[in-house]
N, CA, C and O atoms as a GROMACS GRO file, in nm:
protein
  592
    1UNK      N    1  19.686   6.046  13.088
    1UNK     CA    2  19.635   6.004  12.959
    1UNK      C    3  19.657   6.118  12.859
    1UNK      O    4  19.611   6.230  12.881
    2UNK      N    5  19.730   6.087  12.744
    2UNK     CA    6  19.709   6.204  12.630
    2UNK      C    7  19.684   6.152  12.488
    2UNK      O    8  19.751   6.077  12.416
    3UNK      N    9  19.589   6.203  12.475
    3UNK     CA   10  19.527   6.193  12.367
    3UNK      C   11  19.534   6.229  12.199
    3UNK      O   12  19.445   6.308  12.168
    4UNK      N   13  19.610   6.193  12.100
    4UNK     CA   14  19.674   6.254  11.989
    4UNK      C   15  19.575   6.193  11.837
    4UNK      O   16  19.577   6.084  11.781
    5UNK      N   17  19.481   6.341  11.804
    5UNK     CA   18  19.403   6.312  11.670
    5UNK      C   19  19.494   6.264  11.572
    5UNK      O   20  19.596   6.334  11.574
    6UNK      N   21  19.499   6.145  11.462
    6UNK     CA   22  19.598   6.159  11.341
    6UNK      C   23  19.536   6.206  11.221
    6UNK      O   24  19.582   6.259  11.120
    7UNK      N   25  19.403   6.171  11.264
    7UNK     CA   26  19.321   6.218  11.125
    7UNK      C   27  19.225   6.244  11.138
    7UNK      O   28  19.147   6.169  11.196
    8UNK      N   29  19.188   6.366  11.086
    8UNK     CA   30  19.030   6.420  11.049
    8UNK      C   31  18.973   6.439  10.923
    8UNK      O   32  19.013   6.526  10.846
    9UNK      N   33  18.888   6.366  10.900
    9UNK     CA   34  18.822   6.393  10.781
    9UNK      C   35  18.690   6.448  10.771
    9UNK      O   36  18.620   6.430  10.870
   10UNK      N   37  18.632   6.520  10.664
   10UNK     CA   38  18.530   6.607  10.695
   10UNK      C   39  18.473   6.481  10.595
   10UNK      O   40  18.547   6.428  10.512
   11UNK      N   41  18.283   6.428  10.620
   11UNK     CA   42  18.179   6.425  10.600
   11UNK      C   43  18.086   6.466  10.542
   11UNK      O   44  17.984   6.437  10.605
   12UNK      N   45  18.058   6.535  10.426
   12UNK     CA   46  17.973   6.650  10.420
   12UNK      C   47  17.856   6.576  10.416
   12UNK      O   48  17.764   6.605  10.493
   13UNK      N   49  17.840   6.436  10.296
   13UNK     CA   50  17.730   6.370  10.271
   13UNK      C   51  17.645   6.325  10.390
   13UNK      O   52  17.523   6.306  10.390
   14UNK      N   53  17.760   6.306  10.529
   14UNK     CA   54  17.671   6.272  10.659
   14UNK      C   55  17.697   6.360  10.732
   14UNK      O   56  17.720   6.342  10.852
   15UNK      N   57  17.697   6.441  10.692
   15UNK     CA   58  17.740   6.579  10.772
   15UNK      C   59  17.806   6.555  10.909
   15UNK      O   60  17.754   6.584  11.017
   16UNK      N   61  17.918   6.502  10.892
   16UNK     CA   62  17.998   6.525  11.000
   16UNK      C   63  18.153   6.529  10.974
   16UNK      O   64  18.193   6.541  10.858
   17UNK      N   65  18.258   6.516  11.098
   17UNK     CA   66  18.393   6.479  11.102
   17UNK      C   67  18.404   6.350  11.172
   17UNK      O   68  18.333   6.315  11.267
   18UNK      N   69  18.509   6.273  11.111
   18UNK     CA   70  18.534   6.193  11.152
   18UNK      C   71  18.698   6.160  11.204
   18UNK      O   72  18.778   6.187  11.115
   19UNK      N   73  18.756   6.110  11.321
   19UNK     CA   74  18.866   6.140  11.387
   19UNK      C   75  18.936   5.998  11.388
   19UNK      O   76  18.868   5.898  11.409
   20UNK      N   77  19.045   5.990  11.370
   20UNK     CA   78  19.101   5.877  11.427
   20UNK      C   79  19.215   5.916  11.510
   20UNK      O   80  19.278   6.020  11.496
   21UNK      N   81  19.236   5.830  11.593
   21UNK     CA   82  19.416   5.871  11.662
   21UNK      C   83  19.444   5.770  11.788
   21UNK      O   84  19.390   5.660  11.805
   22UNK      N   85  19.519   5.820  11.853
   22UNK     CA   86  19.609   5.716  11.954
   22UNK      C   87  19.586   5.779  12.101
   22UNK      O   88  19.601   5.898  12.129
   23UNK      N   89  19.545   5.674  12.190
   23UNK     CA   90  19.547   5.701  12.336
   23UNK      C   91  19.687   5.668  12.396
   23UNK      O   92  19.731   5.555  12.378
   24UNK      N   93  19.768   5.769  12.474
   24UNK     CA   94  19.865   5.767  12.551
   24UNK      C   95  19.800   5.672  12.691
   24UNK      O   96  19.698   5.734  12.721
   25UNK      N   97  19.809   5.591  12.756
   25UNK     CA   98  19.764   5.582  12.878
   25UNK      C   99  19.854   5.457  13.001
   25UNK      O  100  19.808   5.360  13.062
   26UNK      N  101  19.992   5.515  13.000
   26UNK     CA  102  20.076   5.448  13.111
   26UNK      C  103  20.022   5.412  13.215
   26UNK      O  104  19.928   5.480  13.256
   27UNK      N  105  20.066   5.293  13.292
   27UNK     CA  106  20.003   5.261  13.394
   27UNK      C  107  19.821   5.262  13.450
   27UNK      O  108  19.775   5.276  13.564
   28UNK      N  109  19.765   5.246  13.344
   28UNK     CA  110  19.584   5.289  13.341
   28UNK      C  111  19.558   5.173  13.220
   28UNK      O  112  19.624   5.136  13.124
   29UNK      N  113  19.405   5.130  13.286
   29UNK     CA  114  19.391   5.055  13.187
   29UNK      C  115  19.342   5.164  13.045
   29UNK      O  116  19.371   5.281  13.019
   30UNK      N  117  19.250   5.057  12.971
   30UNK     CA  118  19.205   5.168  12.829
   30UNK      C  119  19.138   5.240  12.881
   30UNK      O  120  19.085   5.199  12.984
   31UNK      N  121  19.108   5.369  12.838
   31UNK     CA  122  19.025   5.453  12.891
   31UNK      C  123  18.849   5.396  12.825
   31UNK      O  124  18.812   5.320  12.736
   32UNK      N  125  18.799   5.458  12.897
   32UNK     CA  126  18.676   5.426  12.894
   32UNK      C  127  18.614   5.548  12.798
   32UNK      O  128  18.635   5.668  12.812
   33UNK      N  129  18.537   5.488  12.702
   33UNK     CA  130  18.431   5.636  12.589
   33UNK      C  131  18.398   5.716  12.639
   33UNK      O  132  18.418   5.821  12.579
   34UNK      N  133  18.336   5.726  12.762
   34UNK     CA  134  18.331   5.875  12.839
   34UNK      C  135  18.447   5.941  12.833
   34UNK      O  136  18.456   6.048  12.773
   35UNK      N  137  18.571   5.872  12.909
   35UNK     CA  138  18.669   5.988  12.912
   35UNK      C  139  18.704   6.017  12.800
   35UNK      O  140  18.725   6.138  12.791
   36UNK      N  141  18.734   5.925  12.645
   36UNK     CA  142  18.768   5.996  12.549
   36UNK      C  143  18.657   6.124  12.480
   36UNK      O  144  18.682   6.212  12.398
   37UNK      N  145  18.542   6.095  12.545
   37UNK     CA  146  18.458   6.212  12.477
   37UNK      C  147  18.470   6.344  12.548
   37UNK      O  148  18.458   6.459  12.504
   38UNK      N  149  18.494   6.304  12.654
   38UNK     CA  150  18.494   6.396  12.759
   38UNK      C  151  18.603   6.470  12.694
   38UNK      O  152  18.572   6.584  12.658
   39UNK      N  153  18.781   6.412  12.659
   39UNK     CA  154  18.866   6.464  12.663
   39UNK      C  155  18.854   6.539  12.516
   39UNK      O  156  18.895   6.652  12.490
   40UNK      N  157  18.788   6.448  12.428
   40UNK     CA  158  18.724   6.523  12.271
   40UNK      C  159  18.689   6.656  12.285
   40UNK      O  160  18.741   6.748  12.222
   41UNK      N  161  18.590   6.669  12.379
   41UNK     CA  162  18.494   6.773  12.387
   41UNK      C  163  18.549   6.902  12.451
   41UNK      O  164  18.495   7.008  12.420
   42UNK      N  165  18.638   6.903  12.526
   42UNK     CA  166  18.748   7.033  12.544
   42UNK      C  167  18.863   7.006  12.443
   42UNK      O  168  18.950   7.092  12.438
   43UNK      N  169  18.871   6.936  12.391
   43UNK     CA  170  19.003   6.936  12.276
   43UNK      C  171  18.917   7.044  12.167
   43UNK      O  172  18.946   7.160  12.139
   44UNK      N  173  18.831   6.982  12.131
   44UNK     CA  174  18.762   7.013  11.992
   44UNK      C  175  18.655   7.132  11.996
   44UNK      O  176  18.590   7.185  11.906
   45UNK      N  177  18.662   7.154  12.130
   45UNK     CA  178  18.538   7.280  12.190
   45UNK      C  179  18.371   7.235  12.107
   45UNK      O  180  18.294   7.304  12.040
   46UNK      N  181  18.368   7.116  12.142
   46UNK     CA  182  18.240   7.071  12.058
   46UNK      C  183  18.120   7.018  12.231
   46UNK      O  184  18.181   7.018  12.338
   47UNK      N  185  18.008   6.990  12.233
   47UNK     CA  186  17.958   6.906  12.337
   47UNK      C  187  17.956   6.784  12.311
   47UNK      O  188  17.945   6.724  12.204
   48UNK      N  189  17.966   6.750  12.419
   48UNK     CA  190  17.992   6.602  12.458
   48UNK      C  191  17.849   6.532  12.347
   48UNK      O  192  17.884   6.428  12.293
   49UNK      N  193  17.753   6.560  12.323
   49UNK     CA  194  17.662   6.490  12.290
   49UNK      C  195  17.642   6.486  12.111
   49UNK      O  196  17.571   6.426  12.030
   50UNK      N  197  17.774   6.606  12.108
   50UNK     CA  198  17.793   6.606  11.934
   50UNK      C  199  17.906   6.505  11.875
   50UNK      O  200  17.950   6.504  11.760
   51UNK      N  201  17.952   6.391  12.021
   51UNK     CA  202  18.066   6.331  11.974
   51UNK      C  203  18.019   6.194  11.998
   51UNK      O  204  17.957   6.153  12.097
   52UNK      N  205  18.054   6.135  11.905
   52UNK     CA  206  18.021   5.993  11.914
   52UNK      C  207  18.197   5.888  11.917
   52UNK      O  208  18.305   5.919  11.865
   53UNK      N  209  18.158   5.758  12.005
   53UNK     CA  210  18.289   5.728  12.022
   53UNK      C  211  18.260   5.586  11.926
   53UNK      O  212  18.179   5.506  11.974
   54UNK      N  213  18.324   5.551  11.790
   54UNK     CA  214  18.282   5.439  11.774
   54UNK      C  215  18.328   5.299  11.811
   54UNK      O  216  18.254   5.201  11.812
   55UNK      N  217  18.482   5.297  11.850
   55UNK     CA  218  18.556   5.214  11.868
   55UNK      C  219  18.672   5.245  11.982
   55UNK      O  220  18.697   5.365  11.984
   56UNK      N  221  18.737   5.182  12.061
   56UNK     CA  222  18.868   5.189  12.133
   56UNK      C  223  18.955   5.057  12.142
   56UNK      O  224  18.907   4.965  12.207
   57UNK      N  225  19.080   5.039  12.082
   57UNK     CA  226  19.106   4.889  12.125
   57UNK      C  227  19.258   4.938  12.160
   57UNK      O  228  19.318   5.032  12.108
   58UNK      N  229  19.308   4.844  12.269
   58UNK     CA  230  19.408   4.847  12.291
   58UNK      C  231  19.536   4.787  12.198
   58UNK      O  232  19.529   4.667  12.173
   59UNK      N  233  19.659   4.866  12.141
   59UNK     CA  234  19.758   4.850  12.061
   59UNK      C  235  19.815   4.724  12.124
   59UNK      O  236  19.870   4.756  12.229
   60UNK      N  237  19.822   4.608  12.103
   60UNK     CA  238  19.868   4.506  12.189
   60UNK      C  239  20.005   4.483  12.241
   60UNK      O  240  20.081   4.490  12.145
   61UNK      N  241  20.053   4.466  12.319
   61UNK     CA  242  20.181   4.479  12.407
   61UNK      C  243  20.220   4.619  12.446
   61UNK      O  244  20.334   4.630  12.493
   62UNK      N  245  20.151   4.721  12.436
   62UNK     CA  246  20.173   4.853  12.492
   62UNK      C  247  20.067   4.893  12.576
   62UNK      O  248  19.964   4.830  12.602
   63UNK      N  249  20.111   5.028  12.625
   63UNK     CA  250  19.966   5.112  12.675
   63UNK      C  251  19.921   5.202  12.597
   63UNK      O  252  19.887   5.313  12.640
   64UNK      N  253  19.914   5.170  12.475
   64UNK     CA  254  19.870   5.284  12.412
   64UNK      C  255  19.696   5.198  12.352
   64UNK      O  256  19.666   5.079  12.350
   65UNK      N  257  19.640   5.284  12.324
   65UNK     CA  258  19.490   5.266  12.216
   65UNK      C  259  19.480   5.339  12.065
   65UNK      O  260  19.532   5.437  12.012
   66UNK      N  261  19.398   5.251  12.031
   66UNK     CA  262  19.335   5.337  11.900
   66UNK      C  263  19.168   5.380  11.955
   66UNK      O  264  19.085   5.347  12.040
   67UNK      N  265  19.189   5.489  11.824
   67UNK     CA  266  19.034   5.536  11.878
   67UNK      C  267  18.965   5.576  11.733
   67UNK      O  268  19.043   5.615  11.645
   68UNK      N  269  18.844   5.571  11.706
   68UNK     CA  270  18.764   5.640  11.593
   68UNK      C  271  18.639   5.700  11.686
   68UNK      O  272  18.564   5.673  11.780
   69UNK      N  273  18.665   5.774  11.615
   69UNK     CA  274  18.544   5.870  11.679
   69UNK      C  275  18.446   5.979  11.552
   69UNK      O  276  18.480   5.998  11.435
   70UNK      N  277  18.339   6.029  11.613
   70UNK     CA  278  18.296   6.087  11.475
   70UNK      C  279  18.250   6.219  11.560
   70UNK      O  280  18.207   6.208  11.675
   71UNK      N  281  18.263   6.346  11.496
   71UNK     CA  282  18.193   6.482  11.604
   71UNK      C  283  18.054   6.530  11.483
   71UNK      O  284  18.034   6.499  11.365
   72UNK      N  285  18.001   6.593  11.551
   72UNK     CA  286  17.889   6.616  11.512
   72UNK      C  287  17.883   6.748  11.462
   72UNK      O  288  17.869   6.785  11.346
   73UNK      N  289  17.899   6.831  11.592
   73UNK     CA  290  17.837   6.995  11.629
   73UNK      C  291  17.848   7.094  11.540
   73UNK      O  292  17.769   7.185  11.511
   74UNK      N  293  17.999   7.054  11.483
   74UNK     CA  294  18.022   7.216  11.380
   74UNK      C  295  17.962   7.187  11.247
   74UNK      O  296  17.916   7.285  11.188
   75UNK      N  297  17.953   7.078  11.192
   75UNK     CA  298  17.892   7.022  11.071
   75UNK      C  299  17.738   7.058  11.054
   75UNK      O  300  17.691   7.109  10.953
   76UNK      N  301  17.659   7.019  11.185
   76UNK     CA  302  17.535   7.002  11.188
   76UNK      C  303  17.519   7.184  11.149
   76UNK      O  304  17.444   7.227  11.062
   77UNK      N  305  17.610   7.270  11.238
   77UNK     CA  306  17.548   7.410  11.231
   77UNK      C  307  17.599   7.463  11.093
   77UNK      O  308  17.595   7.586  11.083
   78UNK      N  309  17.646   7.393  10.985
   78UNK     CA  310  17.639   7.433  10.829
   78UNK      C  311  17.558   7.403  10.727
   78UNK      O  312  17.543   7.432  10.608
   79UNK      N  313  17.467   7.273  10.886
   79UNK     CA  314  17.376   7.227  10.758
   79UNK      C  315  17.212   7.316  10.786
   79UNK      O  316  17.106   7.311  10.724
   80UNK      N  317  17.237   7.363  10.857
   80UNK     CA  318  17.118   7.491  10.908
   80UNK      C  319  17.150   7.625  10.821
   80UNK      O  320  17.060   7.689  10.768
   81UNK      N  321  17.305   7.667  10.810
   81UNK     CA  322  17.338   7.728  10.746
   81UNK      C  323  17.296   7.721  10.548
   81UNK      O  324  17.266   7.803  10.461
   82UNK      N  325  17.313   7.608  10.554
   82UNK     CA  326  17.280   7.568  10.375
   82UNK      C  327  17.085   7.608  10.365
   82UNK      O  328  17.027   7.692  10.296
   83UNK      N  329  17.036   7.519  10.453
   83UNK     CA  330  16.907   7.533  10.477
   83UNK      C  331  16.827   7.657  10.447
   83UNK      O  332  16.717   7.648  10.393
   84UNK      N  333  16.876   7.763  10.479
   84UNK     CA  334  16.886   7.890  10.484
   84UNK      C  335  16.907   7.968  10.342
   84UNK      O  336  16.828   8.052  10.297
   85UNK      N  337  17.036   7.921  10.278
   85UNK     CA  338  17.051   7.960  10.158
   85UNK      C  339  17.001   7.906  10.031
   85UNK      O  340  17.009   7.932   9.911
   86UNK      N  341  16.939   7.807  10.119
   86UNK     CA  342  16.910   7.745   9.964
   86UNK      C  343  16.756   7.776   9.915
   86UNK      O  344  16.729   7.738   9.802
   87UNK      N  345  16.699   7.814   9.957
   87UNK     CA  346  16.578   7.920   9.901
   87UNK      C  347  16.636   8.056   9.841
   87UNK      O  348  16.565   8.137   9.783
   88UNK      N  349  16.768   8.071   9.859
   88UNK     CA  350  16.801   8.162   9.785
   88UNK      C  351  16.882   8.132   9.609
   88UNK      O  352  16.901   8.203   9.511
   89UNK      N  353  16.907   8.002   9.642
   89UNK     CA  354  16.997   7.922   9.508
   89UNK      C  355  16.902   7.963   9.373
   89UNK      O  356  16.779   7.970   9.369
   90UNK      N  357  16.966   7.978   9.303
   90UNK     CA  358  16.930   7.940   9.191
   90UNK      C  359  16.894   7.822   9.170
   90UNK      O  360  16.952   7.724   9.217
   91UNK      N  361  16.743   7.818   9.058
   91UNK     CA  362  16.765   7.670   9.004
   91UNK      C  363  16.823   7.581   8.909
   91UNK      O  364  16.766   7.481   8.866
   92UNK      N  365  16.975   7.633   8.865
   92UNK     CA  366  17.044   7.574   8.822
   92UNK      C  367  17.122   7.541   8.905
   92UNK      O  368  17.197   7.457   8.856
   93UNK      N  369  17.154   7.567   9.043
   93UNK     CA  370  17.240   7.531   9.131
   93UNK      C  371  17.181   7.394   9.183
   93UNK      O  372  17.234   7.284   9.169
   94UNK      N  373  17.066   7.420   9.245
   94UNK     CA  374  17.006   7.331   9.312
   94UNK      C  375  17.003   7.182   9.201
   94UNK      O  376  17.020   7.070   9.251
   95UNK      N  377  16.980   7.201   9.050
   95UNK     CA  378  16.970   7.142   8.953
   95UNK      C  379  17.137   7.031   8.961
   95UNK      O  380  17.158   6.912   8.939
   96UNK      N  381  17.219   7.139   9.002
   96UNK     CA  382  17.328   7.064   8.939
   96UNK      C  383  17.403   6.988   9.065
   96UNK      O  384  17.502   6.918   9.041
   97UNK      N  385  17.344   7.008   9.232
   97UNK     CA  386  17.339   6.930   9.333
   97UNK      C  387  17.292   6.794   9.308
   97UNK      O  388  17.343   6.682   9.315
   98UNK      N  389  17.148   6.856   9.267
   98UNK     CA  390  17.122   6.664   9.269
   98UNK      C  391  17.177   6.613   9.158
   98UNK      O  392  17.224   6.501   9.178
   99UNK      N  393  17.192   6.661   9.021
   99UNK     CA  394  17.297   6.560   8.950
   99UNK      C  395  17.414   6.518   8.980
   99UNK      O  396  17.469   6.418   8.934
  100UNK      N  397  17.476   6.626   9.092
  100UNK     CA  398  17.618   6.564   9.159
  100UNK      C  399  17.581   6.417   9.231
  100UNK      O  400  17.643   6.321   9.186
  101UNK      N  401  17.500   6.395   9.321
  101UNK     CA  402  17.467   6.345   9.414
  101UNK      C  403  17.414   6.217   9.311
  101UNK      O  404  17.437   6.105   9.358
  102UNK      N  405  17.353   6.220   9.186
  102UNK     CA  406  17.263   6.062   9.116
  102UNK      C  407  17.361   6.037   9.057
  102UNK      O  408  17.372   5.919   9.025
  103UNK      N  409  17.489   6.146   9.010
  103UNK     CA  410  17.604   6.099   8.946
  103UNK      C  411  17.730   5.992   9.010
  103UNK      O  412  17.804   5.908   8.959
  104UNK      N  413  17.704   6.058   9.178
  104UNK     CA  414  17.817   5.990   9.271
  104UNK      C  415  17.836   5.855   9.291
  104UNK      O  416  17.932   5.810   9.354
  105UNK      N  417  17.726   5.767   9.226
  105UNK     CA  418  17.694   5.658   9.282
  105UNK      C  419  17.748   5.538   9.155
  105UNK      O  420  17.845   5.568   9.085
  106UNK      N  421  17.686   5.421   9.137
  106UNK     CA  422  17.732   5.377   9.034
  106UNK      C  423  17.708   5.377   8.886
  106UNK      O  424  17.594   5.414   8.861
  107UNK      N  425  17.774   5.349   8.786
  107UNK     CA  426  17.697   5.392   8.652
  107UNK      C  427  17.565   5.387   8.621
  107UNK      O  428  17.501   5.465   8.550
  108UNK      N  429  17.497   5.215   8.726
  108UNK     CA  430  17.404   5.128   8.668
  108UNK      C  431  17.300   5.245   8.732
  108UNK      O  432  17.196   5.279   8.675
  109UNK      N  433  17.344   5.296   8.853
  109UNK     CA  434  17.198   5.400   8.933
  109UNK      C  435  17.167   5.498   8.896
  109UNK      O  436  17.061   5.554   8.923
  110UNK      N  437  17.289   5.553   8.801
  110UNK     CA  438  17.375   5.687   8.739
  110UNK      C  439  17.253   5.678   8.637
  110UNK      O  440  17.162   5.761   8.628
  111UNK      N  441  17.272   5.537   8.543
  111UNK     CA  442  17.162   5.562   8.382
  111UNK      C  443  17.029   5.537   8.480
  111UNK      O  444  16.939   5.598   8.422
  112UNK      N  445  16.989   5.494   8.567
  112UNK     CA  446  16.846   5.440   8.609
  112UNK      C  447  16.784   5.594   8.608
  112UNK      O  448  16.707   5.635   8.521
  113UNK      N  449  16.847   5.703   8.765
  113UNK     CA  450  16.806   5.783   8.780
  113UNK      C  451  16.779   5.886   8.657
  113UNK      O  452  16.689   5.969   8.670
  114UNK      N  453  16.854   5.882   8.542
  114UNK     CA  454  16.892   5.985   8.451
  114UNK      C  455  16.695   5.939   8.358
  114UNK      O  456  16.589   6.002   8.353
  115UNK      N  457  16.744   5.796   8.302
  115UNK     CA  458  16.609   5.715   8.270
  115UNK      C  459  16.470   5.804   8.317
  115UNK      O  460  16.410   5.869   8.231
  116UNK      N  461  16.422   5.802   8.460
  116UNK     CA  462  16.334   5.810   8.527
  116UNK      C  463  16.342   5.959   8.505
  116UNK      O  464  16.227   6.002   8.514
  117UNK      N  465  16.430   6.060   8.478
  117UNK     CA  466  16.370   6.219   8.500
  117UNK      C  467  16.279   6.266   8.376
  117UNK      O  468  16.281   6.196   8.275
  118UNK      N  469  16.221   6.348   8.378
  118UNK     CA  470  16.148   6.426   8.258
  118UNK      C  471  16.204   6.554   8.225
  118UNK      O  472  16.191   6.661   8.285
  119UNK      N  473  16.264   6.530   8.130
  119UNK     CA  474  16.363   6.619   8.010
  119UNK      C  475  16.511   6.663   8.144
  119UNK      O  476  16.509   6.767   8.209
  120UNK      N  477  16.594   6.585   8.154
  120UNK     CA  478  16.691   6.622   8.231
  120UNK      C  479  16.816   6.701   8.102
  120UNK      O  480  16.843   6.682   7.983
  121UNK      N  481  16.854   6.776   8.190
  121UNK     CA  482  16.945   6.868   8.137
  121UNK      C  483  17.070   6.791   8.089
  121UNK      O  484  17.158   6.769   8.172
  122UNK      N  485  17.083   6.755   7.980
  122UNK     CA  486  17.214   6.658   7.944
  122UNK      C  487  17.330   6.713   7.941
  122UNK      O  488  17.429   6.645   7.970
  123UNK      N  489  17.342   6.849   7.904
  123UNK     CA  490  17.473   6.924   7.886
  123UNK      C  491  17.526   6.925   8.050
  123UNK      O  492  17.646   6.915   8.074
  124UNK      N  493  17.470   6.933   8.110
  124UNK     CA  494  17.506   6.980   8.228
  124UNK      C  495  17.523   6.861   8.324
  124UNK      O  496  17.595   6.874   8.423
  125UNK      N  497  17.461   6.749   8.298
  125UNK     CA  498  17.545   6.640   8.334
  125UNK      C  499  17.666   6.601   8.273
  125UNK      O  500  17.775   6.609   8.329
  126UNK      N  501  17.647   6.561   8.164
  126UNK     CA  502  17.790   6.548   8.042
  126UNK      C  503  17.902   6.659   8.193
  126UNK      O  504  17.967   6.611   8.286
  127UNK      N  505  17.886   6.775   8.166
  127UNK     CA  506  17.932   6.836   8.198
  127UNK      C  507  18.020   6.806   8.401
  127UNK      O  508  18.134   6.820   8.447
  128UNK      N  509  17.928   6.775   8.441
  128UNK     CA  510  17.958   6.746   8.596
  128UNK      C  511  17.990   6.598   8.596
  128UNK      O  512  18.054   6.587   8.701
  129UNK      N  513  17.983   6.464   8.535
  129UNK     CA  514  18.083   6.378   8.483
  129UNK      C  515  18.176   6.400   8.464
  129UNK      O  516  18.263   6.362   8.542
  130UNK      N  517  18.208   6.473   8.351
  130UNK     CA  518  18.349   6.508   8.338
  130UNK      C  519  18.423   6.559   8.420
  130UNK      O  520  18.537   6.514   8.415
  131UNK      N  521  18.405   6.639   8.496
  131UNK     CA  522  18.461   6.725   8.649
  131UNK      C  523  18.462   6.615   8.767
  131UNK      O  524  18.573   6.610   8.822
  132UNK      N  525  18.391   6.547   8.807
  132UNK     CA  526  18.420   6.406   8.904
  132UNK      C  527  18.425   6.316   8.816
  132UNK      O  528  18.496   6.350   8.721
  133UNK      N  529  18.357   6.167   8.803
  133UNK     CA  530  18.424   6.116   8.817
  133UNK      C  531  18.517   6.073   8.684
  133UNK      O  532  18.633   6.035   8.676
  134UNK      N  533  18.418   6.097   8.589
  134UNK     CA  534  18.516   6.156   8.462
  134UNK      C  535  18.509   5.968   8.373
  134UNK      O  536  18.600   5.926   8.301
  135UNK      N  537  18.390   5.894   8.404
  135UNK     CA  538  18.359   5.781   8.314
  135UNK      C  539  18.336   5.739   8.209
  135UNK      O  540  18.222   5.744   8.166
  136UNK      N  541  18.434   5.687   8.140
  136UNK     CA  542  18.368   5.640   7.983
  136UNK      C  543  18.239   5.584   7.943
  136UNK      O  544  18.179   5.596   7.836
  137UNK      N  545  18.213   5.533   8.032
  137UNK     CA  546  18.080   5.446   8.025
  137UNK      C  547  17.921   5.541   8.031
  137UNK      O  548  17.814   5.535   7.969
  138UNK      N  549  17.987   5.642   8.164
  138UNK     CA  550  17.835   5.740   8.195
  138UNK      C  551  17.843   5.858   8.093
  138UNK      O  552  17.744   5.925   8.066
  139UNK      N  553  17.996   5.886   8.024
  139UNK     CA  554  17.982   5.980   7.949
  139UNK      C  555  17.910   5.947   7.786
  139UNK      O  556  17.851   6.018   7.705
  140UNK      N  557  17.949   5.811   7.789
  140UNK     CA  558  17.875   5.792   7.613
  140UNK      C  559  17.733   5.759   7.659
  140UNK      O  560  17.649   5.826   7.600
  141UNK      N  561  17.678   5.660   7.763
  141UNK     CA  562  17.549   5.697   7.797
  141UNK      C  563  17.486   5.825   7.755
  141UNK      O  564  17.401   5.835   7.666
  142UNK      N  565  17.564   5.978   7.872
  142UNK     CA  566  17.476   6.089   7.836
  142UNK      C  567  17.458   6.107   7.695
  142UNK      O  568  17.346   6.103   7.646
  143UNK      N  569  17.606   6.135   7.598
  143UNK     CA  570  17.603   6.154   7.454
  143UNK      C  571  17.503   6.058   7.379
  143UNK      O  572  17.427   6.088   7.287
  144UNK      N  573  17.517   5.967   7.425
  144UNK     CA  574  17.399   5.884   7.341
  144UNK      C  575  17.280   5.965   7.371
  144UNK      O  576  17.235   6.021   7.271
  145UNK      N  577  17.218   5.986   7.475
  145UNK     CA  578  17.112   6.064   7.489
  145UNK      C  579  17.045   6.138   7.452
  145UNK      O  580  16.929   6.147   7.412
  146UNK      N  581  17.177   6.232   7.477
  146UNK     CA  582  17.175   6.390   7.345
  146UNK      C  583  17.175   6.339   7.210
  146UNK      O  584  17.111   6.418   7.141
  147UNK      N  585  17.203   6.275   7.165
  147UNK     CA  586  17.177   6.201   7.015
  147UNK      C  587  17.044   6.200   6.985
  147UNK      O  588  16.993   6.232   6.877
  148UNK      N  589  16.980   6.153   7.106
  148UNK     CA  590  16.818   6.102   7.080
  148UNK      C  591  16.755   6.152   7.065
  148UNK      O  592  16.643   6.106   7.047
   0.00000   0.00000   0.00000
């Protein structure tokens, strides 16, 4: 059986990685989620219990598989790491996290959350709009704001 990642993508919002790729497996049926975690978990030097297997299906008329999988271990130990620093952040940092995070979502949750704060920093949203996702709609919202 050999096992080939095609893609990894990093997670941050769920703090993890997520894997996709192809099972080699001639003459064997599909492998079973143990062995792909098993084979994960010395590939990726992660434990077995930081890997989750979500799917395996066989490529039809071959011996090959697909696989998605998600790892846990190295993610989780950055989010202990942040934990740590962030009593050290500034509170304009911390400030401009959660506007990343009420900004990420859709316009309509974007004006709700903005609505609901007491005296939110408008420049500095204006500002982190423009840098993601960069909306006509959430940017004349804020300016209207600042108008007010």
């Amino acid at each position: 059986m050999k096992i080939k990642i095609d893609e990894r993508k990093d997670n941050p919002f769920l703090e993890r990685k997520e894997l996709k790729g192809v099972i080699d497996h001639p003459e064997e049926a599909t492998p079973s989620s143990e062995s792909v975690k098993e084979f994960l978990s010395e590939e990726l030097g992660t434990a077995e219990e930081d890997i989750e297997i979500d799917k395996i299906f066989t490529i039809r008329g071959t011996q090959k598989s697909r696989f998605w999988a998600k790892e846990f271990g190295k993610v989780s130990g950055k989010k202990e790491e942040k934990k740590e620093t962030k009593k050290e952040e500034p509170e304009e940092e911390s400030d401009k996290k959660e506007y990343e995070e009420m900004l990420n979502g859709t316009i309509g949750d974007g004006k709700k959350a903005i609505e609901d704060m007491d005296n939110p920093d408008l420049e500095l949203l204006l500002e982190i709009e423009k840098e993601n996702k960069d909306r006509k709609g959430m940017k004349e919202f804020i300016e209207k704001k600042m108008g007010d």
